[in-house]
C-alpha positions in Angstrom: -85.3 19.6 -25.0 -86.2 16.1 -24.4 -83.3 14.3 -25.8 -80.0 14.3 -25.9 -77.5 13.1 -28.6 -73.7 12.4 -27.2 -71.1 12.3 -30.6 -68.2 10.7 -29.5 -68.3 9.0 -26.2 -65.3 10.5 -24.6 -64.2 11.1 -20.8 -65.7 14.6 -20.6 -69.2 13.1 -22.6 -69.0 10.4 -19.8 -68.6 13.3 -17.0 -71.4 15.5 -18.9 -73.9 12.0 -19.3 -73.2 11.2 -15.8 -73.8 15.0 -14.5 -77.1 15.2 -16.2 -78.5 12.0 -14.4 -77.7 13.0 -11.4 -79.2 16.2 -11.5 -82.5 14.6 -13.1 -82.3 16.9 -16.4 -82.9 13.9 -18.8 -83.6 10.1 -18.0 -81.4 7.4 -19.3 -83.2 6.5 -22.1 -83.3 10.3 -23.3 -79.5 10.2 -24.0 -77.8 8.8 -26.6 -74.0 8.3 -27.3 -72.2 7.6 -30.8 -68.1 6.4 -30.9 -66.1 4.1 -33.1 -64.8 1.9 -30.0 -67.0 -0.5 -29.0 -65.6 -1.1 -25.8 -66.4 2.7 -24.8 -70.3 2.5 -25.8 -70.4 -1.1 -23.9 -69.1 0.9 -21.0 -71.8 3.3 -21.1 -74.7 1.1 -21.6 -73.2 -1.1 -18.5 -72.8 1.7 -16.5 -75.5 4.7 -17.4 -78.0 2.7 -18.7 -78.2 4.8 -21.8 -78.6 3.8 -25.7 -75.5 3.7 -27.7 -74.5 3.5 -31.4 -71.5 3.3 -33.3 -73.5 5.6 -36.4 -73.2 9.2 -35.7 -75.8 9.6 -37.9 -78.5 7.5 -35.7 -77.4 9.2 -32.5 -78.1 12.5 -34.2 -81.6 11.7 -35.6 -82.5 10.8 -31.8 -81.5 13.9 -29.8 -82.7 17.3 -29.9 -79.8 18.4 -29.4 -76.2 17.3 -29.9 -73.0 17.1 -27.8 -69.9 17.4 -30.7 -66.9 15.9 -28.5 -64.9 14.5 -30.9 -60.6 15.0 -31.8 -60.5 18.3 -33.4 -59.1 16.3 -36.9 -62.4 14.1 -36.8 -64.5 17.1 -36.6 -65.1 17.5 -40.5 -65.9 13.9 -40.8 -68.5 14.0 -37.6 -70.5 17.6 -39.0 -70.6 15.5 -42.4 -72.4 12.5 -40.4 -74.6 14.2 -38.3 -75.7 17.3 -40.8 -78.1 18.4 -41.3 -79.0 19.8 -38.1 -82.6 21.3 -39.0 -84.0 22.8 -35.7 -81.1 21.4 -33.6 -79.2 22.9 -30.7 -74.9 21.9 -31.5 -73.0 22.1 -28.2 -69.4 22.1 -29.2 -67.0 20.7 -26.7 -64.1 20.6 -29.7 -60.7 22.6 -28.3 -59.8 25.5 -30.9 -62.2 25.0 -33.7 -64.3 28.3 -34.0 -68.2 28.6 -34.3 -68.1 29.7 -37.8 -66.7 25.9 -38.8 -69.0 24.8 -36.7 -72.7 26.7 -38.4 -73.8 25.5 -41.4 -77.3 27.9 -41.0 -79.5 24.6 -40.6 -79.1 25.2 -37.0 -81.1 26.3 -34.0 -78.1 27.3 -32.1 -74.2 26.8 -32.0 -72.6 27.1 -28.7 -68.8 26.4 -28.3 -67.8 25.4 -24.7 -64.6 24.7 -22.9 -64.9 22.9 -20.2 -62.3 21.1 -17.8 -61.0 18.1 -16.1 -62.9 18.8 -13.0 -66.2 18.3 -14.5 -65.3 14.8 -13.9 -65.6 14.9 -10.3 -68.7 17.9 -10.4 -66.1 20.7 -10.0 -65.7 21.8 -13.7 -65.1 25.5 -14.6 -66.9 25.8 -17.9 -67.1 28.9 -20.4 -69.8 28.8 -23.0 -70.0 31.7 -25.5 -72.7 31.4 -28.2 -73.2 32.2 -32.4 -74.2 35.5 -33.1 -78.0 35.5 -32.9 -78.5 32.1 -30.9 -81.8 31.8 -29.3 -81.3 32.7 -25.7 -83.4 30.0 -24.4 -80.6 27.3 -26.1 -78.0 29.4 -24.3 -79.8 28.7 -21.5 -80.6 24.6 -22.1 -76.6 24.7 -22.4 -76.0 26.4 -19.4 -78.1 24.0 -17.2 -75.9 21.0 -19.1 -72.7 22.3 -17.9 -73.6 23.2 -14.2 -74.3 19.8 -13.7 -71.3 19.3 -13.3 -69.5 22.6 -12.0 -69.8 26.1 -11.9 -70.3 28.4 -15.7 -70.0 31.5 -17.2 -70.9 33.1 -20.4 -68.3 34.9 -22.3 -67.7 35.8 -26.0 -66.1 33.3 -28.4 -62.7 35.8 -28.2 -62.4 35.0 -24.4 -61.9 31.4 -24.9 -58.3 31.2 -26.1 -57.6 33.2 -22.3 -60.0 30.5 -21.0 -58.3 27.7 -22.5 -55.0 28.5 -21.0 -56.5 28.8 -18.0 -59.1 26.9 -16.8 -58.9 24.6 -19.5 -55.0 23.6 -19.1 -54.6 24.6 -15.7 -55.8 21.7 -14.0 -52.2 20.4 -15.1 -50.6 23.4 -13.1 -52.2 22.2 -10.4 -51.0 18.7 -10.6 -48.0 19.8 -10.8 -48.1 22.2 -8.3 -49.4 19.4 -6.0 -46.7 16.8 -6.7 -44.2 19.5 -6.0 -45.4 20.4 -2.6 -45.2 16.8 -1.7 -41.8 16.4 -3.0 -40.9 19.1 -0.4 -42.6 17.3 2.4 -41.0 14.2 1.3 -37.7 15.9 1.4 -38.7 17.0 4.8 -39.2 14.2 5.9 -42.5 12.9 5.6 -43.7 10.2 3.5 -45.0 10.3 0.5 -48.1 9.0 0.8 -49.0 11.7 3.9 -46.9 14.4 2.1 -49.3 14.0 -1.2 -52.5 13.5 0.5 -51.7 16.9 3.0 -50.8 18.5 -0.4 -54.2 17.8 -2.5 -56.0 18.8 0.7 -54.2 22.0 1.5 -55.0 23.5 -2.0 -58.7 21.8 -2.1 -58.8 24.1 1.2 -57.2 27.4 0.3 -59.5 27.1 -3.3 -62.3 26.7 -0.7 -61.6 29.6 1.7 -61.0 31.6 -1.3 -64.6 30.8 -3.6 -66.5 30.7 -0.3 -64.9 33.7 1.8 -64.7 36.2 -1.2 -61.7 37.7 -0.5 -58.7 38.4 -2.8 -56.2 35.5 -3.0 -53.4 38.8 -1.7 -55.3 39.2 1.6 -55.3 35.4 2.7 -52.1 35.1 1.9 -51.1 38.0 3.9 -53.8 35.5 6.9 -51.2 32.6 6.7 -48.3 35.1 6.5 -47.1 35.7 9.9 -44.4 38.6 10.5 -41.1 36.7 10.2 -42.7 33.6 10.6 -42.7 30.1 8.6 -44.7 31.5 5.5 -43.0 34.0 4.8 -39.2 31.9 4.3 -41.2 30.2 2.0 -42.9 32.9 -0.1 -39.7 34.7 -0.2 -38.5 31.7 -1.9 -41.2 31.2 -4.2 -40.4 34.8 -5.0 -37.2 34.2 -5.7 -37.4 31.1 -7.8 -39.9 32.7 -10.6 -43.3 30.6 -9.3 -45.6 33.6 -9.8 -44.1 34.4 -13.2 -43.6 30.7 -14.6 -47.6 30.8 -13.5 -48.5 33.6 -15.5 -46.7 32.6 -18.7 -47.8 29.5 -18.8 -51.3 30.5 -19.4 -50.0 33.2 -21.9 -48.2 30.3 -23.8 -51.6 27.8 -23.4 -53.7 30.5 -24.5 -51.4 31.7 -27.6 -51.2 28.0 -28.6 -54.7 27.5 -28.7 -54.9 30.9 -30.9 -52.4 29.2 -33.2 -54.3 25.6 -33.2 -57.7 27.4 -33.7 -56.3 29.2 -37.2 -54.8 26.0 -38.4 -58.4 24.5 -38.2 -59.6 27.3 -39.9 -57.6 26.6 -42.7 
């Protein structure tokens, strides 16, 4: 594929345009973006050096393939502007709308992704699941897309209201996670600008020891867990005050919500 067409210009477009260059898979002038606000293609002209357009139709005629990142409500309107897609790869990074809104059989391939926050800063978790009979070598082209910017697996499209509540919401966990554990240092005295910047880098770290060491998250927690030491006060509390369960329903409730929002679009 030599070019690459960007509809809707978009923070996570912006994260995948900027992955790409860096990882030498297309030159500027291979990628094109389209998006209603003017100020957001000015923006990636300034900064990417890439061609822009406020027509989706343009920007489709000049890729190979096609990046759909528009609001789930603008989707009909975008397929109706860019269609039809004879010979075309669609990469759909649209939250809850299924492949079979997506196909239209003029199509090479249709691959839905969810990707995440993270891919902003190269550290995405991204699940890709492709139509029924896609061409494995467009799977493939997609795949290379999305580690540009983070790490990728293939599932089927059934997996991705689980991923969703996962990987796709649970950067917000985190967050909040984070901003809690410098509360407590706060309220222990520290200030906050030490107690947030010890609490971002303490769960970059343990995520770190964890992808890189291979070992289940139970055993290095049992590492930092000393016999009647510190760690364990504080797990005992976690315990008691519902943090592992809160955790797991919360990407229950993501991942049924995204169920329900995918039917409505269906509809």
């Amino acid at each position: 594929m030599k070019t690459l067409a960007f509809i809707g210009a978009g923070n996570m477009a912006e994260a995948l345009i900027r992955g790409v260059l860096h990882a030498g898979l297309f030159k500027p002038d291979a990628l094109i973006a389209s998006d209603p606000a003017s100020a957001r293609l000015l923006r990636m002209s300034e900064k990417y050096g890439i061609r822009t357009t406020p027509d989706n139709r343009q920007a489709s005629d000049a890729g190979d393939s096609v990046v759909l990142g528009v609001k789930p409500a603008a989707v009909a309107s975008a397929l109706s502007d860019v269609r039809p897609l004879r010979g075309k790869l669609l990469i759909s990074v649209v939250a809850g709308v299924p492949i079979e809104r997506l196909q239209s059989g003029e199509e090479r391939g249709v691959i839905r992704v969810m990707p995440n926050a993270p891919a902003s800063v190269h550290a995405g978790a991204t699940v890709l699941a492709a139509a029924a009979g896609a061409d494995p070598e467009m799977t493939a082209f997609a795949v290379r897309i999305f580690e540009s910017v983070g790490r990728v697996w293939v599932l089927s499209e059934s997996d991705l209201d689980a991923v969703t509540g996962l990987s796709g919401s649970g950067p917000a966990y985190v967050f909040m996670m984070i901003e809690a554990l410098a509360d407590g240092g706060v309220k222990s005295g520290l200030n906050r600008e030490v107690a947030l910047a010890l609490a971002a880098q303490t769960v970059f770290g343990a995520a770190k020891m964890l992808i890189e060491m291979g070992e289940h998250p139970a055993r290095l927690k049992d590492f930092v867990a000393s016999p009647g030491g510190t760690t364990m006060s504080g797990l005992h509390q976690m315990e008691q005050g519902g943090v592992r369960a809160a955790l797991i329903s919360a990407v229950e409730a993501a991942a049924q919500r995204s169920k329900a929002l995918g039917a409505l679009e269906g509809k």
